[in-house]
Backbone as XML, in Angstrom:
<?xml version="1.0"?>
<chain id="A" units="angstrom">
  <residue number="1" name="UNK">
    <atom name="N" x="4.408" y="-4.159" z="-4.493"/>
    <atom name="CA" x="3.763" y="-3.659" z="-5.687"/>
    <atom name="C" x="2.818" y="-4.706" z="-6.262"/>
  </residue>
  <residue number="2" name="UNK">
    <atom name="N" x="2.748" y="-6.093" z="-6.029"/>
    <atom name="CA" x="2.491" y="-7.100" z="-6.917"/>
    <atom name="C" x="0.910" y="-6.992" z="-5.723"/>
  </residue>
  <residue number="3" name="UNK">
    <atom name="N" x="1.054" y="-6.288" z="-4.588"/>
    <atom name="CA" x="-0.815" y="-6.326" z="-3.633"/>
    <atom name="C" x="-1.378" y="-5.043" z="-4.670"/>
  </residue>
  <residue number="4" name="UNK">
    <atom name="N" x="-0.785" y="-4.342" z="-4.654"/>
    <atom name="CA" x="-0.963" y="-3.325" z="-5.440"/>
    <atom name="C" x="-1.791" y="-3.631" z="-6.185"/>
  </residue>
  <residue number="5" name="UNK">
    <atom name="N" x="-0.730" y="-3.812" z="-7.363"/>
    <atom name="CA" x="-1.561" y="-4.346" z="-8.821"/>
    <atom name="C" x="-2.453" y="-4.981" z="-8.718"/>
  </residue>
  <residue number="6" name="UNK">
    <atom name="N" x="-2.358" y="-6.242" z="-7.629"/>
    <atom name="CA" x="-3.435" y="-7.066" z="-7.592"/>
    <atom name="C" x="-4.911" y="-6.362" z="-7.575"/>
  </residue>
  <residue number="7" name="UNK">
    <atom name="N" x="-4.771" y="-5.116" z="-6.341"/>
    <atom name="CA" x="-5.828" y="-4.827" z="-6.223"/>
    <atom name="C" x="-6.613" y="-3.636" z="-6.950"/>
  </residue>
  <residue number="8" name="UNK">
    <atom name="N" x="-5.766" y="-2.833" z="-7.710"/>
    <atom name="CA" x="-6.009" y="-2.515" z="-8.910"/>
    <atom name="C" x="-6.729" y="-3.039" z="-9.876"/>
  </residue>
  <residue number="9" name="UNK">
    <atom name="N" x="-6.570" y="-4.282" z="-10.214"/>
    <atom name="CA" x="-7.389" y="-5.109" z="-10.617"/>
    <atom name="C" x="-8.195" y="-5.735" z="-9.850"/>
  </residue>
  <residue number="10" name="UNK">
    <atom name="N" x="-8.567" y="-5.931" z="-8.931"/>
    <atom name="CA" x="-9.699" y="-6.473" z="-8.264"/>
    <atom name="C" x="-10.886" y="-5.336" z="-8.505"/>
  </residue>
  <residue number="11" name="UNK">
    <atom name="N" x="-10.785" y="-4.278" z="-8.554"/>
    <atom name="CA" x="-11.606" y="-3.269" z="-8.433"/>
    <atom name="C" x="-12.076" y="-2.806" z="-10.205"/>
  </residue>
  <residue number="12" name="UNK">
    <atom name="N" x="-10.920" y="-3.066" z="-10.778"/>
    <atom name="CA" x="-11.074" y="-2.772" z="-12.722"/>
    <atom name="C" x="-10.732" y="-1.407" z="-12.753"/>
  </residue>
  <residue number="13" name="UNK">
    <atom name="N" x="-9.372" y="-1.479" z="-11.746"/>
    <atom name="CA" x="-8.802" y="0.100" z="-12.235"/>
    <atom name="C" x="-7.367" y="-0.764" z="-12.966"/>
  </residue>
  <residue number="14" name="UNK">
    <atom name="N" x="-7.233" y="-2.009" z="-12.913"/>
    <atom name="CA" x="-5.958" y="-2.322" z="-13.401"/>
    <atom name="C" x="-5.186" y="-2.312" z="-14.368"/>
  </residue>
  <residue number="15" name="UNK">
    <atom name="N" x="-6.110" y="-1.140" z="-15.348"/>
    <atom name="CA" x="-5.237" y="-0.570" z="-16.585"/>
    <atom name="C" x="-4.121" y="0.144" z="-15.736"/>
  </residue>
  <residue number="16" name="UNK">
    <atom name="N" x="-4.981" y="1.270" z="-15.031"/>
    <atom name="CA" x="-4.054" y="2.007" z="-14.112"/>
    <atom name="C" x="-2.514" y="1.815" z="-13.801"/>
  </residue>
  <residue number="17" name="UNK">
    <atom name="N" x="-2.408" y="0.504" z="-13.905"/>
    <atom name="CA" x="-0.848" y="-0.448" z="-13.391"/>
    <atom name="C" x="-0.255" y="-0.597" z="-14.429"/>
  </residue>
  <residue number="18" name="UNK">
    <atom name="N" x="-0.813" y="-1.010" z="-15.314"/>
    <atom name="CA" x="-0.466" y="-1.940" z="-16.689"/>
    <atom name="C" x="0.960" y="-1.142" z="-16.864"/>
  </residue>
  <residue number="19" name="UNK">
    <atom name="N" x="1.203" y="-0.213" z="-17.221"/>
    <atom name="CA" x="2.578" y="0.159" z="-17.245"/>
    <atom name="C" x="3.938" y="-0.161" z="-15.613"/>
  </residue>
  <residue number="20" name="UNK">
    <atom name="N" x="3.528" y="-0.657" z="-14.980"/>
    <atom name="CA" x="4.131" y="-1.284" z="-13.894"/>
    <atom name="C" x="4.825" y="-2.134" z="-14.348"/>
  </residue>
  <residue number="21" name="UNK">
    <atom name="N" x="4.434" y="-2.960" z="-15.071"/>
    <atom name="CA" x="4.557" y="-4.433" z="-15.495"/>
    <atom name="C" x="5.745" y="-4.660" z="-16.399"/>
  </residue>
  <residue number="22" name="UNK">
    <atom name="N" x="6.213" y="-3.296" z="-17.372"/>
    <atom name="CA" x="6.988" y="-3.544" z="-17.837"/>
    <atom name="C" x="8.553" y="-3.839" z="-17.219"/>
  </residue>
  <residue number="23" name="UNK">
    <atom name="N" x="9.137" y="-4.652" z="-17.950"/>
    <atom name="CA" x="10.709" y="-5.188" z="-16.701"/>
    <atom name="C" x="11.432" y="-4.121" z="-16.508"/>
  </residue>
  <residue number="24" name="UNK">
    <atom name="N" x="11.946" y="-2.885" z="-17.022"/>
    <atom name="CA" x="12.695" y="-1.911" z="-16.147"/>
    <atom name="C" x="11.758" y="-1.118" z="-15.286"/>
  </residue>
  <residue number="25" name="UNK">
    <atom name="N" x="10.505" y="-0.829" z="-15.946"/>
    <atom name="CA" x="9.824" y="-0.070" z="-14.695"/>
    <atom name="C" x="9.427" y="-1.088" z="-13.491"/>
  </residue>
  <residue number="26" name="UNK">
    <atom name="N" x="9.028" y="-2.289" z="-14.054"/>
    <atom name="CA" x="8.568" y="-2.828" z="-13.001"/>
    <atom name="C" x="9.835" y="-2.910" z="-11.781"/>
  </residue>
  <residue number="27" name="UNK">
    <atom name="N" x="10.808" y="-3.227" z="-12.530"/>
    <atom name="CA" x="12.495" y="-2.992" z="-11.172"/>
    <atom name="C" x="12.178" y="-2.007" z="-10.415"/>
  </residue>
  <residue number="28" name="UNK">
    <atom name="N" x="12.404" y="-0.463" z="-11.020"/>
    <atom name="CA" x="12.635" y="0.682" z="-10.371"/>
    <atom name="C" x="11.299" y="0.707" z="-9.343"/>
  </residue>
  <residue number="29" name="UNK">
    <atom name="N" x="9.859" y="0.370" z="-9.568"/>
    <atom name="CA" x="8.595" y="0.158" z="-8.965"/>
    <atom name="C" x="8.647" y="-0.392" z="-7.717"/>
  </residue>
  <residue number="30" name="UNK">
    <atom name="N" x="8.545" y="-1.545" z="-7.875"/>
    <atom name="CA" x="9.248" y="-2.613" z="-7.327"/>
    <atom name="C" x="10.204" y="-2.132" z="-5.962"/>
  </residue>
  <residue number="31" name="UNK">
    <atom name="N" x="11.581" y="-1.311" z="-6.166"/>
    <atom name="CA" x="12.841" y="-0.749" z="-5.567"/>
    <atom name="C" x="11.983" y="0.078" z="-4.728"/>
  </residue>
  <residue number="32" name="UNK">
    <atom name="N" x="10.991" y="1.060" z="-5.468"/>
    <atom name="CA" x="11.021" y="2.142" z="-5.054"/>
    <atom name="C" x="9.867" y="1.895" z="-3.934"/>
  </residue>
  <residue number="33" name="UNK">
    <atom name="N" x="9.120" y="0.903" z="-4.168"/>
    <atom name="CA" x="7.605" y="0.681" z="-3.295"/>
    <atom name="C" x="8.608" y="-0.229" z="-2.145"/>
  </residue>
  <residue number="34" name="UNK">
    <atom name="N" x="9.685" y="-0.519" z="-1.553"/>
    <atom name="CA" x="10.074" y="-1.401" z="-1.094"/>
    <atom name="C" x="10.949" y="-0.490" z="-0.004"/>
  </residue>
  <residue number="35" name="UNK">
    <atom name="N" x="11.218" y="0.746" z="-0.714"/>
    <atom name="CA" x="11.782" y="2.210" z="0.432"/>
    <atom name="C" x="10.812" y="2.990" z="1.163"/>
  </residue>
  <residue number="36" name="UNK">
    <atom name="N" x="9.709" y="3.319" z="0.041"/>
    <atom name="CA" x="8.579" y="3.398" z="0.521"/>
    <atom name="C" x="7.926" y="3.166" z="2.000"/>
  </residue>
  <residue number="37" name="UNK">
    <atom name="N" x="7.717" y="1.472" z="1.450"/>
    <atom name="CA" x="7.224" y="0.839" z="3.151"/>
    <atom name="C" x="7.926" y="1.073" z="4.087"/>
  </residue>
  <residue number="38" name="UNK">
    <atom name="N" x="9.366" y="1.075" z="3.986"/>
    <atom name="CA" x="10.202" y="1.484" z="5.121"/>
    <atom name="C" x="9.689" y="2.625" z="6.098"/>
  </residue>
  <residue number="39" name="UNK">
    <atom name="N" x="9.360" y="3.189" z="4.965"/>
    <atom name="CA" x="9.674" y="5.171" z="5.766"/>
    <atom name="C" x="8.436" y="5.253" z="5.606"/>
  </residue>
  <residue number="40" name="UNK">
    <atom name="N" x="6.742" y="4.416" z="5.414"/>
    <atom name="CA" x="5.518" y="4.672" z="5.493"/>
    <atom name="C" x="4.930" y="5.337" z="6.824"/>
  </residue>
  <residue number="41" name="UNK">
    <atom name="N" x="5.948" y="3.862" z="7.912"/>
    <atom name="CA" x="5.181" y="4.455" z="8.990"/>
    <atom name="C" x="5.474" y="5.811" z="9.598"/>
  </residue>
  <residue number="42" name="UNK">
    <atom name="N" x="6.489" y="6.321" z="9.753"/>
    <atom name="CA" x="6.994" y="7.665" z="9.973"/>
    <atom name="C" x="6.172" y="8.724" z="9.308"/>
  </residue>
  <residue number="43" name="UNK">
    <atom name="N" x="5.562" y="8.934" z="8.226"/>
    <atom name="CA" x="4.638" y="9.430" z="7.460"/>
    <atom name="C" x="3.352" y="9.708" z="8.103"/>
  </residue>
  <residue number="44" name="UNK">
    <atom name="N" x="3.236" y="8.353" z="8.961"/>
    <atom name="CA" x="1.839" y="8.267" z="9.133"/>
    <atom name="C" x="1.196" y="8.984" z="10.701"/>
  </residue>
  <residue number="45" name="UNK">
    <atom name="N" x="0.359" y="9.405" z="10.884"/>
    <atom name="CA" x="0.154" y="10.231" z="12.057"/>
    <atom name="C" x="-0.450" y="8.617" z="13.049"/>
  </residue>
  <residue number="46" name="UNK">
    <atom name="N" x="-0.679" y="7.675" z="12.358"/>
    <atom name="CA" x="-1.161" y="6.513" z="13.337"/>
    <atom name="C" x="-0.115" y="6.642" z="14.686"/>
  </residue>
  <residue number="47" name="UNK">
    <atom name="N" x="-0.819" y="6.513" z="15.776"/>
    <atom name="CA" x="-0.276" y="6.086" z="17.171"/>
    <atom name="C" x="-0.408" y="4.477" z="17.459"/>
  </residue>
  <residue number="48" name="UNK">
    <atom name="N" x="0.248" y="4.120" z="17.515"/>
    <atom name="CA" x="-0.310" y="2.121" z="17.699"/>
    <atom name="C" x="-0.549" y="1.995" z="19.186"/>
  </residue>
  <residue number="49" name="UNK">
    <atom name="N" x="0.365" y="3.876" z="20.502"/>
    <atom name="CA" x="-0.188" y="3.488" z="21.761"/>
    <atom name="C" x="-2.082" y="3.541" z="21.700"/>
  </residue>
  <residue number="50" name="UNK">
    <atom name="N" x="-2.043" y="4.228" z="21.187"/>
    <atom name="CA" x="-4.093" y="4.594" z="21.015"/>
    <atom name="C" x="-4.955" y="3.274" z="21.065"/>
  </residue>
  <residue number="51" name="UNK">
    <atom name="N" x="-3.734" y="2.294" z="20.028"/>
    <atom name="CA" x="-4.774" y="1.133" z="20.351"/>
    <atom name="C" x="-5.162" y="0.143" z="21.632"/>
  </residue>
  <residue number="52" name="UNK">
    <atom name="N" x="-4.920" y="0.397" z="22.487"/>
    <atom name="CA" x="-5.065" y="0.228" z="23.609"/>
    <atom name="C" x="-6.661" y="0.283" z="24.304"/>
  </residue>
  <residue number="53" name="UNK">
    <atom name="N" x="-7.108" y="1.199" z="23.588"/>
    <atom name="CA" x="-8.048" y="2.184" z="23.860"/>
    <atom name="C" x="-9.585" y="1.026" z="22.977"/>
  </residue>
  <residue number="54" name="UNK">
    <atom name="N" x="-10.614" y="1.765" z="22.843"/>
    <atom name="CA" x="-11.109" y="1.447" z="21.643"/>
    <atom name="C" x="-11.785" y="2.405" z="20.371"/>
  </residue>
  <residue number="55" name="UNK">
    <atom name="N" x="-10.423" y="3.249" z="20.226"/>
    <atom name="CA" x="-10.250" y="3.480" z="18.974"/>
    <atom name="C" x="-10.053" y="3.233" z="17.542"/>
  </residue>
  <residue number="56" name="UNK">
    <atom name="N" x="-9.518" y="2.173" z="17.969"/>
    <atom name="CA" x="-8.739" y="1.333" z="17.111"/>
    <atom name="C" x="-9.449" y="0.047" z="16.371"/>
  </residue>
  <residue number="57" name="UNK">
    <atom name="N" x="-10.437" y="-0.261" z="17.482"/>
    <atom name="CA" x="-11.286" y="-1.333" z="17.081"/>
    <atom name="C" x="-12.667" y="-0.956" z="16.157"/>
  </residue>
  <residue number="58" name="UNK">
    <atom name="N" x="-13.272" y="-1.737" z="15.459"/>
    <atom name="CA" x="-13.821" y="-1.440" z="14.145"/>
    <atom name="C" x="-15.970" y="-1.446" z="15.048"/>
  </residue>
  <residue number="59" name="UNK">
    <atom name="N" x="-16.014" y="-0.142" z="14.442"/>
    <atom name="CA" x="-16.973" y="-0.200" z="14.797"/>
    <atom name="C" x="-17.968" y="-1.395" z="14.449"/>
  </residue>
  <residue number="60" name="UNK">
    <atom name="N" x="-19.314" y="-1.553" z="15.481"/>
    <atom name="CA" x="-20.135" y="-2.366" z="15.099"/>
    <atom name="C" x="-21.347" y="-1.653" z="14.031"/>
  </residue>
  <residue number="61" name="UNK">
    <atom name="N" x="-21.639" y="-2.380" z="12.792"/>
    <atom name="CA" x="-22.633" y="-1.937" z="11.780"/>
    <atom name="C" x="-23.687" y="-1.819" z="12.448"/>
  </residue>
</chain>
C-alpha cells in the first residue's frame, strides 16, 4: 500500500489515499492489499509461458 500511496502522489491524485493513512484503516489496508497480492496473479489472464516469445518485450518507439 505504502507504492501505492506513493504513487498516488507522484501523479497529485494523493488526496485520493489520504484516508489510507489513518491507523485502523491504514491496518485493515495494509492486511487487505497484502491478500490481495497473493491471489493477484490468479486474477490475471498474464501467461509468463508467452514470454518466451516477443510479446512480452516492450516495443521500440
Amino acid at each position: 500500500m505504502d507504492t501505492i500511496r506513493a504513487m498516488y502522489s507522484a501523479v497529485g491524485l494523493g488526496w485520493l489515499m489520504t484516508w489510507t493513512r489513518m491507523p485502523l484503516i491504514r491496518q485493515i489496508c495494509d492486511w487487505g492489499y497484502r491478500i490481495f497480492a497473493k491471489i493477484r496473479p490468479r486474477l490475471s489472464s498474464f501467461d509468463p509461458s508467452q514470454c518466451d516469445t516477443d510479446r512480452c518485450r516492450p516495443k521500440a518507439l
